[in-house]
C-alpha positions in Angstrom: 1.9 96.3 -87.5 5.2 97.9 -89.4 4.3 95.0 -92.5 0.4 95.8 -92.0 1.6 99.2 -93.3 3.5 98.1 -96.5 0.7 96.0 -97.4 -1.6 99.2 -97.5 1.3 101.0 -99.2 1.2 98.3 -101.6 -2.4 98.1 -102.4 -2.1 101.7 -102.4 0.7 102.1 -105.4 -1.4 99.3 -107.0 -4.9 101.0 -107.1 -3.6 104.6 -108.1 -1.6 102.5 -111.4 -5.2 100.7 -111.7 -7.1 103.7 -112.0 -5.4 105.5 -114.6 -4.7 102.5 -116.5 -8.5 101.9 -116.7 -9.2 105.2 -117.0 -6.7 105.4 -119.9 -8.3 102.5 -121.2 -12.0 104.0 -121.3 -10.6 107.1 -122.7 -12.1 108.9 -119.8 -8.5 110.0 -118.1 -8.2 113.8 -116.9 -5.9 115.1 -114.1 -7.1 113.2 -111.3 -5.6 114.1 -107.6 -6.8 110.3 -107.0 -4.2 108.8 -108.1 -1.9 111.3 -106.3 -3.3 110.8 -103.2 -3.3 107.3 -103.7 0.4 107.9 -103.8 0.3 110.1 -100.7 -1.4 107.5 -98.7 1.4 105.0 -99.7 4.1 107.3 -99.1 2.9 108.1 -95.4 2.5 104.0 -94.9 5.9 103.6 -95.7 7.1 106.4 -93.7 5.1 104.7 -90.5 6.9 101.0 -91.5 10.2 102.6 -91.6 9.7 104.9 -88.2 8.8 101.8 -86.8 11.2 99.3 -88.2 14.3 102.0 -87.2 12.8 102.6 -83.9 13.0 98.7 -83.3 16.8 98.6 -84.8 17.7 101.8 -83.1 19.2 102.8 -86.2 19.0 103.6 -89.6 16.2 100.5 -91.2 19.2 99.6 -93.6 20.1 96.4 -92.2 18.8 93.8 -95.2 18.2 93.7 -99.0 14.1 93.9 -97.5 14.5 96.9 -95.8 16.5 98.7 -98.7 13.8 98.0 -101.0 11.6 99.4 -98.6 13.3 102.4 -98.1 14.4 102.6 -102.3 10.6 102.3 -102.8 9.9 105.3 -100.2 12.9 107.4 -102.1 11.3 107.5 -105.8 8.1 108.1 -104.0 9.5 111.0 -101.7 11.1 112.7 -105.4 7.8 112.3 -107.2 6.1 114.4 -104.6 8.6 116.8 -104.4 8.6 117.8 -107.7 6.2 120.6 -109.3 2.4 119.7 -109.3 2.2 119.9 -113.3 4.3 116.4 -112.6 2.7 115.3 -109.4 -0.7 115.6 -111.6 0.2 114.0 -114.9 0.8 111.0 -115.9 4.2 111.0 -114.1 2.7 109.2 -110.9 1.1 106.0 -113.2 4.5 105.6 -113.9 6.0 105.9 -110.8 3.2 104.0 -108.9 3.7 100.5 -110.5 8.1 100.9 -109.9 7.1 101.6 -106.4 5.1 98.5 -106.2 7.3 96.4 -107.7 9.9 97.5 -105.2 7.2 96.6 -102.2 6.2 93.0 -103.9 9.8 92.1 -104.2 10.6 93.0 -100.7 7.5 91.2 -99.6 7.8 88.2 -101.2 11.3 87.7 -102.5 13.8 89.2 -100.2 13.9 87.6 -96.9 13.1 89.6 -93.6 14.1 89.0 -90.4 13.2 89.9 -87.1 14.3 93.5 -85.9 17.2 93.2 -82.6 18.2 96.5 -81.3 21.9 97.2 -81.0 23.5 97.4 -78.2 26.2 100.1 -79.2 24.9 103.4 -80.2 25.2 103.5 -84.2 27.9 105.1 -86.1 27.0 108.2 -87.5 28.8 107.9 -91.1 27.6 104.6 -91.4 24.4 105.8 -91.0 24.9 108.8 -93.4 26.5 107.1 -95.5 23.8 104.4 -95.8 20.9 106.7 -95.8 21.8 109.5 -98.7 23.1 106.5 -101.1 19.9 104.8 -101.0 17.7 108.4 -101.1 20.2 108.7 -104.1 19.0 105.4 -105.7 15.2 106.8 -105.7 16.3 110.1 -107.6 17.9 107.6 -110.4 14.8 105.8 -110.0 12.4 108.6 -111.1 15.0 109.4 -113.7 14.3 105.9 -115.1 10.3 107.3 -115.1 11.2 110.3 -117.0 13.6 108.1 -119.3 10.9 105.7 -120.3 8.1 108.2 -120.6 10.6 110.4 -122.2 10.9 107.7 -124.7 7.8 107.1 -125.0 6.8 110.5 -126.1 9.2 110.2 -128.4 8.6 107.4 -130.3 5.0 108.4 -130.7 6.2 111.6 -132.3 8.7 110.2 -134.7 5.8 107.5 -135.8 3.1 110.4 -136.1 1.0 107.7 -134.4 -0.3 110.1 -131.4 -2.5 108.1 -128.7 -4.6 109.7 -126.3 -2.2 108.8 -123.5 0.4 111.5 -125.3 -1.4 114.6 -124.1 -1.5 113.7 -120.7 2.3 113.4 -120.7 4.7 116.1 -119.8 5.8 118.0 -122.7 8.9 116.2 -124.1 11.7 119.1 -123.4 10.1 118.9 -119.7 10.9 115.2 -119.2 14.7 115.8 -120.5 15.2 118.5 -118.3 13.5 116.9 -115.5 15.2 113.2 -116.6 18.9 115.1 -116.3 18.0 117.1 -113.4 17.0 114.1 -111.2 20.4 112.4 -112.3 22.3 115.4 -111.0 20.3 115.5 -107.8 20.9 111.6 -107.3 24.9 112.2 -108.4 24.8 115.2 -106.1 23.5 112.9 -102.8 25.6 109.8 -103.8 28.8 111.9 -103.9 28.1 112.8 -100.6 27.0 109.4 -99.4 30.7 107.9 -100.8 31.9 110.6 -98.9 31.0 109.6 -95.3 31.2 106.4 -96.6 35.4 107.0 -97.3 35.0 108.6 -93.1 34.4 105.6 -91.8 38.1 103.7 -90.9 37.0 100.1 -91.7 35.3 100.8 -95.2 38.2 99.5 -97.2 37.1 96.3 -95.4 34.0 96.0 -97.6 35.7 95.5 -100.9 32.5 94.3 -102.8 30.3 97.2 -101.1 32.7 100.2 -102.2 33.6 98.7 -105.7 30.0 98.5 -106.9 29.5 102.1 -105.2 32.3 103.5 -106.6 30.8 101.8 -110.3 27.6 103.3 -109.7 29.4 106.7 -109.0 31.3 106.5 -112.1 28.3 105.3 -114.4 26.2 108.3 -113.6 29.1 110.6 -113.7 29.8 109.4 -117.5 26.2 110.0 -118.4 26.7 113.4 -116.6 29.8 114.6 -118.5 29.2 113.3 -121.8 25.7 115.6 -121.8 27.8 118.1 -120.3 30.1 117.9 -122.9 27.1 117.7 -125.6 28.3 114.4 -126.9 24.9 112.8 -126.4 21.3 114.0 -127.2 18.5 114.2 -124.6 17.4 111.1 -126.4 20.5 109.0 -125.6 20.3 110.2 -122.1 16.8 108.9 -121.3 18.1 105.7 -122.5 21.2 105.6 -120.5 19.1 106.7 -117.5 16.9 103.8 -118.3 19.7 101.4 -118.7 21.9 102.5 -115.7 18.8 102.3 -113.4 18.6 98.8 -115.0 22.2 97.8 -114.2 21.9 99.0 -110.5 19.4 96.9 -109.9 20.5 93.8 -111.1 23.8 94.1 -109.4 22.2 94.8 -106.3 20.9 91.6 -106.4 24.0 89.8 -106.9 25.5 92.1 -104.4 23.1 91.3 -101.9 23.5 87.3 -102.8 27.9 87.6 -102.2 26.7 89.6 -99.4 25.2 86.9 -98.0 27.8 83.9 -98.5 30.2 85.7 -96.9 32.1 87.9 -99.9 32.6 90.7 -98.2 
């Protein structure tokens, strides 16, 4: 039943990025709630796999590199619908639809799942915390990689005076930097916190690999963070670094999750 559910999530991200890509296509594309609801229905799937899937751990569905895709797939989504409907109803959610796919296919059919056990011992509470906000933070630097690339985007269209019908369905450009920055402060703000009661658990030191490449992440965003603070970089260079930082967290988790698995930690 729980992997029923991600299959309709998936179909769902798919269909609402096939629509607008079509409809793009035909030159026929107006703000569309179709393609948000789409979204919606994919969300609430997700939310069902991961009720389930925790419900069967009796704890936090954090346990494999399947379930945090899952649950990193169900964090950019959860950010895109909390922001303002201008952005729910643009072209925001094409782009966000085919990331959260991609995050659902490679959990699907590339990461390895395994059959939920229920501990026996009641979970640790920091661990779970700890868990839980870093990954949540991971989807807001996800929709910052959206804004990036459509910030980008926009952009480039302008600097070439080569303006496609997809640019007025866009976000105006000042928009996507605030939003891109904003989204890197919430995700800073949540993964500060998640390092935090990750530091409260006694036996953290233990996982070497784990905190190094948290502590990186930490460290990468906070750069990005000062130097626009500091105006050393233009809204431009931002989207880029948001683009490319998002980039680099997920190829290292990757190769995180493969030490992970022989034993490096």
């Amino acid at each position: 039943m729980d992997r029923l559910l991600l299959v309709i999530a998936t179909f769902c991200f798919l269909f609402g990025f096939a629509y607008t890509m079509h409809a793009l296509g035909a030159r026929v594309y107006k703000a569309s709630r179709l393609n948000f609801f789409a979204i919606l229905t994919g969300f609430l799937c997700q939310t069902g796999f991961l009720y389930l899937r925790g419900h069967a751990l009796g704890r936090c569905p954090l346990t494999s590199l399947f379930e945090v895709l899952v649950f990193l797939s169900w964090s950019t989504v959860l950010f895109y619908l909390l922001i303002g409907p201008t952005y729910r109803l643009s072209l925001l959610g094409a782009f966000t639809s085919p990331l959260a796919f991609l995050f659902l296919v490679a959990a699907l059919l590339l990461a390895h799942d395994h059959a939920p056990i229920k501990t026996a011992n009641p979970p640790n509470g920091w661990l779970e915390l700890h868990a839980a906000l870093s990954v949540v933070a991971y989807g807001a630097f996800a929709l910052a990689f959206v804004a990036g690339v459509m910030y980008l985007a926009q952009e480039k269209q302008l600097k070439s005076h080569n303006i496609h019908s997809i640019f007025y369905h866009l976000p105006p450009i000042r928009d996507l930097a605030v939003a891109n920055t904003r989204l890197i402060i919430v995700g800073f703000l949540l993964l500060t916190v998640g390092l935090g009661a990750g530091f409260g658990l006694g036996s953290i030191f233990t996982h070497s690999v784990v905190t190094a490449w948290a502590v990186g992440v930490w460290f990468l965003y906070g750069f990005i963070l000062t130097a626009e603070w500091r105006h050393r970089i233009s809204p431009r260079r931002v989207a880029w670094l948001s683009v490319a930082a998002f980039s680099v967290l997920l190829i290292t988790l990757g190769g995180l999750n493969f030490i992970t698995q022989k034993g490096g930690l």
